[in-house]
N, CA and C of each residue as an Amber inpcrd file, in Angstrom:
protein
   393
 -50.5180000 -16.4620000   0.7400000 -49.0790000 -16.5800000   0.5950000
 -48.4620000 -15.2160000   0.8710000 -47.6580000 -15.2940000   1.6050000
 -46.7060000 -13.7440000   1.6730000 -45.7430000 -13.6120000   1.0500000
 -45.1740000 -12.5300000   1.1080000 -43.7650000 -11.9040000   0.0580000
 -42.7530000 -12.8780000   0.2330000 -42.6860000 -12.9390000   1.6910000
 -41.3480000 -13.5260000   2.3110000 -41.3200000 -15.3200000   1.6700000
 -42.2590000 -15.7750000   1.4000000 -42.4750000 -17.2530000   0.9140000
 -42.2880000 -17.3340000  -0.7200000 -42.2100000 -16.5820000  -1.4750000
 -42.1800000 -16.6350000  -2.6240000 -40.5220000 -16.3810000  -3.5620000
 -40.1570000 -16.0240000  -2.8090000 -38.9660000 -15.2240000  -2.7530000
 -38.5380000 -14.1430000  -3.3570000 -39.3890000 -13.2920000  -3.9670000
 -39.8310000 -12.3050000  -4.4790000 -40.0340000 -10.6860000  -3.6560000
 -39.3600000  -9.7940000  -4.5610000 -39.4540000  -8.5560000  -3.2400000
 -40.3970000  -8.0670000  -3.8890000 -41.6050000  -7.6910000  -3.3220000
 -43.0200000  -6.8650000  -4.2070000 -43.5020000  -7.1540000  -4.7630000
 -43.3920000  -8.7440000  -5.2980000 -44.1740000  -9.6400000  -6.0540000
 -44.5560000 -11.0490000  -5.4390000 -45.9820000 -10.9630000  -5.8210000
 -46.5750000 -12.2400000  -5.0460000 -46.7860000 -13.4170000  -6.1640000
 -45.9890000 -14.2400000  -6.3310000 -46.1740000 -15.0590000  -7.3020000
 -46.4210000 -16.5800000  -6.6370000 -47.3910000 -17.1310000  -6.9780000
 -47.8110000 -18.7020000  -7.0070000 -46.7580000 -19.6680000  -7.3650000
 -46.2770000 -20.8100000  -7.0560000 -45.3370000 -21.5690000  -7.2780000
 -45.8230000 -22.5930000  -8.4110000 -44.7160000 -22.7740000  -9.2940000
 -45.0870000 -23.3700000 -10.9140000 -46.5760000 -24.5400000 -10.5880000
 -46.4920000 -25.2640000  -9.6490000 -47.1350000 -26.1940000  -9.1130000
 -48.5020000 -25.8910000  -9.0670000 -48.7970000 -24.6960000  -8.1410000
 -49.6630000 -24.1270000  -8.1370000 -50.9610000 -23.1770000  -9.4360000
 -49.9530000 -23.0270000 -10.3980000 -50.3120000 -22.3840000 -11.2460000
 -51.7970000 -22.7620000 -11.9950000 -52.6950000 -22.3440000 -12.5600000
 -53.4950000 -23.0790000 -13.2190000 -53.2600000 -23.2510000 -14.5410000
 -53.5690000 -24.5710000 -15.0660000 -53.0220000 -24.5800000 -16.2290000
 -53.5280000 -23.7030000 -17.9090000 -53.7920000 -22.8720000 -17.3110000
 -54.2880000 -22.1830000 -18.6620000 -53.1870000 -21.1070000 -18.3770000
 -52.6410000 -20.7390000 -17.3930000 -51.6150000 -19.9090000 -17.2300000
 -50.7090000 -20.4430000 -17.5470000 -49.9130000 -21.7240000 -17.6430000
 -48.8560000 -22.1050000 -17.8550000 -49.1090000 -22.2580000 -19.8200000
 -50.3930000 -22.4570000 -19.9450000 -50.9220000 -22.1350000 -21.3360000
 -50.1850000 -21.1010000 -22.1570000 -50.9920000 -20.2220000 -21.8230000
 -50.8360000 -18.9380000 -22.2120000 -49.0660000 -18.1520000 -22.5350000
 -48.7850000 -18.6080000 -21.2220000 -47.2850000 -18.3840000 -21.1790000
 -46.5710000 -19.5150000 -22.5130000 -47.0550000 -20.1910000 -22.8660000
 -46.1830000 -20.7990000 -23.2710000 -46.4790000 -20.1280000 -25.0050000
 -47.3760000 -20.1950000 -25.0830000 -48.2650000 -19.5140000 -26.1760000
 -47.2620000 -18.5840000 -26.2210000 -47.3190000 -17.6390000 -25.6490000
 -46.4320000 -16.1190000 -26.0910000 -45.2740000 -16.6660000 -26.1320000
 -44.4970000 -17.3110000 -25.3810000 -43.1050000 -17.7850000 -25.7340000
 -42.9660000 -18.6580000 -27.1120000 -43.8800000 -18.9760000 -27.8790000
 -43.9900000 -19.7530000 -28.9350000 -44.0760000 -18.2130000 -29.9250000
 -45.1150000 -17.4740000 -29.6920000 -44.9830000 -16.1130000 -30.8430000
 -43.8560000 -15.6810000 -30.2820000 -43.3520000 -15.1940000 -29.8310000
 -41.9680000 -14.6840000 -29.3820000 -40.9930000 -14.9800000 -30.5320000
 -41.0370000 -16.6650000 -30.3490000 -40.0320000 -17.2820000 -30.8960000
 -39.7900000 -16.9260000 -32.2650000 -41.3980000 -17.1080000 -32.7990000
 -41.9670000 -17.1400000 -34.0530000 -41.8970000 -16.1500000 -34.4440000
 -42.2240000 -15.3500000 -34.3370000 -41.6890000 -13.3080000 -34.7250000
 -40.6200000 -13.3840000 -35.1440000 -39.5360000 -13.6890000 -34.2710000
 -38.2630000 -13.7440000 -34.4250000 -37.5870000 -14.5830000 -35.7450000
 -38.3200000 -15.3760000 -35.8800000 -37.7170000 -16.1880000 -37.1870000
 -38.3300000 -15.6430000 -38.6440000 -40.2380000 -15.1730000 -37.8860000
 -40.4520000 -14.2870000 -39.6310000 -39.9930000 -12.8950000 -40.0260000
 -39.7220000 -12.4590000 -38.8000000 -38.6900000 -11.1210000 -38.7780000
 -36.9400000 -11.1130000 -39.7700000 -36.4850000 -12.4860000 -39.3490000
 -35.3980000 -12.4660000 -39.9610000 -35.4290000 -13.2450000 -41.1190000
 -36.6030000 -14.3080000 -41.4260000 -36.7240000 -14.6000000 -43.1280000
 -37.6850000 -13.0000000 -43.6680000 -38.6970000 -12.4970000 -43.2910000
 -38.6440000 -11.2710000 -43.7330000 -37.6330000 -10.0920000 -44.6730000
 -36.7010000 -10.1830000 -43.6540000 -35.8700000  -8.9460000 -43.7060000
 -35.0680000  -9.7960000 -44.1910000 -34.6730000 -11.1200000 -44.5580000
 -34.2550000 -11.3950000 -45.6010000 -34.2960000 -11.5570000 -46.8610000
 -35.8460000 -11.2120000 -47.1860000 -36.2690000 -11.3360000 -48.6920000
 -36.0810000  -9.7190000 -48.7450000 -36.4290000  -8.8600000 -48.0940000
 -35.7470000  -7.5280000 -48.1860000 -34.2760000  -7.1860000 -48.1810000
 -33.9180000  -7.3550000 -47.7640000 -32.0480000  -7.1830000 -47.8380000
 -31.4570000  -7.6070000 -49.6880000 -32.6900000  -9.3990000 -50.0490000
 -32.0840000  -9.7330000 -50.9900000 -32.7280000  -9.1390000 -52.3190000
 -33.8000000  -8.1860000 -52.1550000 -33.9720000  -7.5890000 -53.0910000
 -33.2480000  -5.7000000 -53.0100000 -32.5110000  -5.4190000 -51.7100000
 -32.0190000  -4.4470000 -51.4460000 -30.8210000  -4.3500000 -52.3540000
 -30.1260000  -5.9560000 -52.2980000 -29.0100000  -5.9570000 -53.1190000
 -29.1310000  -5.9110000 -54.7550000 -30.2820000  -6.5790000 -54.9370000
 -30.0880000  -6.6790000 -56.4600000 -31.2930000  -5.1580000 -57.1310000
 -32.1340000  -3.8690000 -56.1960000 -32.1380000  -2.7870000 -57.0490000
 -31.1590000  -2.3400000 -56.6810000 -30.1620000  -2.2860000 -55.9540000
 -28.9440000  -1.0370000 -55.5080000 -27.8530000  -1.6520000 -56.6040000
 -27.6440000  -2.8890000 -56.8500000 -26.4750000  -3.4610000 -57.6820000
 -25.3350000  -4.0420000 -56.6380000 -25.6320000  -3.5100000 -55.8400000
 -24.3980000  -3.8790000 -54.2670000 -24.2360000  -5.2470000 -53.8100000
 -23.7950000  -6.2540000 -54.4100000 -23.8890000  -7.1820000 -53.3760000
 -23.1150000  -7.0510000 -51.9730000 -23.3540000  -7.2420000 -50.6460000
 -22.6910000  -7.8600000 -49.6110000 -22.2950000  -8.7330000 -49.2230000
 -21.4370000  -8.5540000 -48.0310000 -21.2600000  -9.6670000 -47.8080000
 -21.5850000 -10.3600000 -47.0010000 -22.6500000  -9.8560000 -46.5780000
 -24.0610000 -10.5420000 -46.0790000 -25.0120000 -11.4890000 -47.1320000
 -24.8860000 -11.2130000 -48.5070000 -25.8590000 -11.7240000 -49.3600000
 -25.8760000 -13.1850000 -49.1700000 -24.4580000 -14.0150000 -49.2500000
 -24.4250000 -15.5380000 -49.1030000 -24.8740000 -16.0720000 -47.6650000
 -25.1360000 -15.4100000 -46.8730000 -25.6790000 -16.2660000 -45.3430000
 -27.0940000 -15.8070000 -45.3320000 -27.5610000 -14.7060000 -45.9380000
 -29.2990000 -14.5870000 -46.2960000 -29.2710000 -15.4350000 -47.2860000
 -28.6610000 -15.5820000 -48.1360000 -29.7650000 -16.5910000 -49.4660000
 -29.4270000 -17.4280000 -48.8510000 -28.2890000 -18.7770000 -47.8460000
 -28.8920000 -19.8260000 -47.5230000 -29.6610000 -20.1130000 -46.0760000
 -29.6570000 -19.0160000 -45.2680000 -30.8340000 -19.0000000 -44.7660000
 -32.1380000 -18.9180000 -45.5050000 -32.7480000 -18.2130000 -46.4500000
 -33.6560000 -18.1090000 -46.9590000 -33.8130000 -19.7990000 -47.9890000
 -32.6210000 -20.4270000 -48.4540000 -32.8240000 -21.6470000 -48.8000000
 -33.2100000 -22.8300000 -47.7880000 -32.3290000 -22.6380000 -46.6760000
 -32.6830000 -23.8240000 -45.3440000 -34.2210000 -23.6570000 -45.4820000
 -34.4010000 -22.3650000 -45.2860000 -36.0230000 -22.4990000 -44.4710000
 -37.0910000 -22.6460000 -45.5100000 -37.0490000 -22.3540000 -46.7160000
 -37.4450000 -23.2960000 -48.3070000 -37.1240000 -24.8430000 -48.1880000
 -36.2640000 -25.3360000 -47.2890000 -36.6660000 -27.0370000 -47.8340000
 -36.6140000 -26.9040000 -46.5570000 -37.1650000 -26.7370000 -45.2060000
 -37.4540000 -26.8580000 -44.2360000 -39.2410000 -27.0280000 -44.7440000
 -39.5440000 -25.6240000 -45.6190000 -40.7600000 -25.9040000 -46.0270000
 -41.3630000 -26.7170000 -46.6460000 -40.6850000 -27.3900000 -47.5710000
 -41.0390000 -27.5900000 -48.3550000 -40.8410000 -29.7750000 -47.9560000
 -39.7930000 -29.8110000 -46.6040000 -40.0710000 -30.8770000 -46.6430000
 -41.4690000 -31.4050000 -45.1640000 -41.9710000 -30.3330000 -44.9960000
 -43.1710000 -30.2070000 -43.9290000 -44.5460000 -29.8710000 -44.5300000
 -44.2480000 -29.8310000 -45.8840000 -45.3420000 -30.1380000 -47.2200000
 -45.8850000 -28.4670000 -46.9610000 -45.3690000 -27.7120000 -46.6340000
 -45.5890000 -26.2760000 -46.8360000 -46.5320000 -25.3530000 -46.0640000
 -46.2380000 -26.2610000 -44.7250000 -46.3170000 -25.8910000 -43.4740000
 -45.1630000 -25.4940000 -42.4450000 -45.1670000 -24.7250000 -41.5310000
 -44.1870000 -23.9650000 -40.8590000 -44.2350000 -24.9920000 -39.4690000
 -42.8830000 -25.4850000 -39.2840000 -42.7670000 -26.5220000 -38.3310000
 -43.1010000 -26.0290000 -36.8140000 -43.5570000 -24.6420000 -36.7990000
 -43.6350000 -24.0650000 -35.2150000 -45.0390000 -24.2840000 -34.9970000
 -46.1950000 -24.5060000 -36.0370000 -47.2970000 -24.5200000 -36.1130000
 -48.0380000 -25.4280000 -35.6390000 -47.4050000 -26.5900000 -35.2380000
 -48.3540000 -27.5960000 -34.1740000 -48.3180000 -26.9240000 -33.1570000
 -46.7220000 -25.8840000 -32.4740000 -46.9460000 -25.8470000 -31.1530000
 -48.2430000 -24.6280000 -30.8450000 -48.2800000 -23.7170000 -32.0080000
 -49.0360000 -22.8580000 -31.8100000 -50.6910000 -23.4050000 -31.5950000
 -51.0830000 -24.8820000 -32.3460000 -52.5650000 -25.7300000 -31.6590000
 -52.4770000 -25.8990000 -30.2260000 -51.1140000 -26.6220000 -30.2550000
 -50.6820000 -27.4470000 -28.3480000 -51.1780000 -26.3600000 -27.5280000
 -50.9220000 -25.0830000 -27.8070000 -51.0030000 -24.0190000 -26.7370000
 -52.4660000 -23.3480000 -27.1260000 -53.4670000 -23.6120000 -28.0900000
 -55.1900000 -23.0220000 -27.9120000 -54.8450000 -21.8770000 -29.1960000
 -54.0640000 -21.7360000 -30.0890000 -53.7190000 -20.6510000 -31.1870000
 -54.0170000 -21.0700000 -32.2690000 -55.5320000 -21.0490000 -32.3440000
 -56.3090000 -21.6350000 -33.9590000 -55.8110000 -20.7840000 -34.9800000
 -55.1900000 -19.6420000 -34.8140000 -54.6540000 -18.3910000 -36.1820000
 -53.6030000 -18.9130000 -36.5040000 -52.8160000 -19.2120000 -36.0380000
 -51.2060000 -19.4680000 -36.6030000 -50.4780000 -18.2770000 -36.4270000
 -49.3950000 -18.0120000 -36.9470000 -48.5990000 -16.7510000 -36.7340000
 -49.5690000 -16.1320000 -37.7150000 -49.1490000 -15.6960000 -39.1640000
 -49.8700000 -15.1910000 -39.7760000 -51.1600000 -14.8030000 -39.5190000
 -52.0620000 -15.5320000 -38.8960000 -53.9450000 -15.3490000 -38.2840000
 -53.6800000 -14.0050000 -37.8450000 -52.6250000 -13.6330000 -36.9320000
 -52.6430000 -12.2680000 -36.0670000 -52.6020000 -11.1550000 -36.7640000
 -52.1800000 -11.4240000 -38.0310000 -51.6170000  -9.9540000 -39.0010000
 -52.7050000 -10.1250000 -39.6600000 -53.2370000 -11.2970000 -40.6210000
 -53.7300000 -10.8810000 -41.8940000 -54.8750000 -11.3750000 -42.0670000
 -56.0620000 -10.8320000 -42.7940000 -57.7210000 -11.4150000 -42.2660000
 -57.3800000 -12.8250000 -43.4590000 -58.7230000 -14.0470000 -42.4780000
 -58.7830000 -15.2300000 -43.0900000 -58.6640000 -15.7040000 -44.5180000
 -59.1260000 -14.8400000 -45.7010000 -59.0340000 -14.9500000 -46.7600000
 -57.4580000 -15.3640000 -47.1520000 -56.8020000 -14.3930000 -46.7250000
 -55.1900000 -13.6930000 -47.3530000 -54.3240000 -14.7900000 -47.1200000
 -54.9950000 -15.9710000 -46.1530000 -53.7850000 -16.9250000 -45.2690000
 -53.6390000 -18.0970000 -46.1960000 -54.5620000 -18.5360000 -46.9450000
 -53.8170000 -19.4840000 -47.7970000 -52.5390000 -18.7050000 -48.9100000
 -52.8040000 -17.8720000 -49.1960000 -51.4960000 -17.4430000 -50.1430000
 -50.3170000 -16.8280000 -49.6330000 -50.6770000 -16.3810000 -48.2980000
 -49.0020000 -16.4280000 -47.6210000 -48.0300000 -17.2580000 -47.9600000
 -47.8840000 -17.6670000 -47.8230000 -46.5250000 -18.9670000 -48.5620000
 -46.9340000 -19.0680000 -50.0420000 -47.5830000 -19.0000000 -50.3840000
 -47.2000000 -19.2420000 -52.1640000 -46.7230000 -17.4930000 -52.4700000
 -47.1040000 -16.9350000 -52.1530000 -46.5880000 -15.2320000 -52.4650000
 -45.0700000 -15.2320000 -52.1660000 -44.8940000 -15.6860000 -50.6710000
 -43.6370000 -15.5220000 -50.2670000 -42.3930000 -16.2530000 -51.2420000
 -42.9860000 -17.6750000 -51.4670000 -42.4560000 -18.5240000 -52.1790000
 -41.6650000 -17.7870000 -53.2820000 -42.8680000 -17.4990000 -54.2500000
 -43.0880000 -16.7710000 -55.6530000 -41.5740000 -15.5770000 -55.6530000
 -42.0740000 -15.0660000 -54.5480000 -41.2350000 -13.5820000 -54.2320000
 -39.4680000 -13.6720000 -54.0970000 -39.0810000 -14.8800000 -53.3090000
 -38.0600000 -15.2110000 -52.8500000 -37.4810000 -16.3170000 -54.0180000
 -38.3290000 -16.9720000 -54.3680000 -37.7720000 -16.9360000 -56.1700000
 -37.3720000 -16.6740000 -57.2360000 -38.3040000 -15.6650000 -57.0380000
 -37.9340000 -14.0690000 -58.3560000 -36.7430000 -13.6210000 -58.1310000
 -36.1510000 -13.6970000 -56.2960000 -35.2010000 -12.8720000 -55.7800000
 -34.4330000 -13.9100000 -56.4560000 -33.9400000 -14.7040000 -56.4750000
 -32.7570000 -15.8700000 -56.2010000 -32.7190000 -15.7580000 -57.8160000
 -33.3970000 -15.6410000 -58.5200000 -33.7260000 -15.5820000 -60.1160000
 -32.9800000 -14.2240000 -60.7470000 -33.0980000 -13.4460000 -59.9330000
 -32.9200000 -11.9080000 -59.9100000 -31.0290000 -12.1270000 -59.9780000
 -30.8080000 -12.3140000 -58.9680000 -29.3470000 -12.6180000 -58.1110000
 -28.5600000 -13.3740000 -58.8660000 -28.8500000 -13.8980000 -59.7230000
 -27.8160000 -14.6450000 -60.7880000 -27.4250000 -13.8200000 -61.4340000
 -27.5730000 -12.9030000 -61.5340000 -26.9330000 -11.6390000 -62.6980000
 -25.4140000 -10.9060000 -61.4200000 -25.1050000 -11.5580000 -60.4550000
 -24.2910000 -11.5150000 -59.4010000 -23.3980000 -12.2620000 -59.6390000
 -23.6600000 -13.2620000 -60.2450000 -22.8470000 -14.5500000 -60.0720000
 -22.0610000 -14.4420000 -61.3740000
């Protein structure tokens, strides 16, 4: 295939068709952690923010769109029996770890979610002294 057929200046790329399917795999795989980063990044840094507010004493006015984000995605969990709904796609695409598998050794992965749980409880428990 040449440059001029691909339509690409300096890049020789295969047409989707062509592709083999462990490449269209793979790709999809990372676009699935991509995704997935992105959502434990911002429930993350939301159980941080909501314990930012209650040692500083500060609430924001950010606090009410983190705690019901951090609530959506609690009965998101909790109605997927306490599994993370991105986690079939991460099998579909060959990703026996799950998100978590990549960070934390096999032992540690059943208590991810009950820690988090626990934690973001305490917070919301914490945060009534706001109200």
């Amino acid at each position: 295939m040449r440059q001029e057929d691909s339509g690409n200046i300096g890049i020789i790329r295969l047409p989707a068709e062509g592709r083999p399917p462990y490449f269209r795999k793979v790709t999809m795989l990372l676009i699935v952690r991509i995704i997935h980063s992105f959502f434990a990044i911002t429930f993350l840094g939301g159980i941080v923010f909501l314990y930012y507010c209650i040692l500083t004493g500060k609430p924001s006015r950010w606090l009410l769109p983190v705690t019901v984000v951090l609530l959506v995605e609690g009965v998101i969990l909790f109605l997927n029996n306490g599994k993370c709904p991105l986690e079939p796609l991460h099998l579909k695409y060959g990703d026996d770890k799950g998100f978590f598998g990549m960070f934390l050794p096999e032992k540690a992965l059943p208590y991810v979610l009950p820690v988090l749980f626990t934690v973001t409880i305490l917070g919301f428990l914490l945060l009534v002294r706001f109200v």
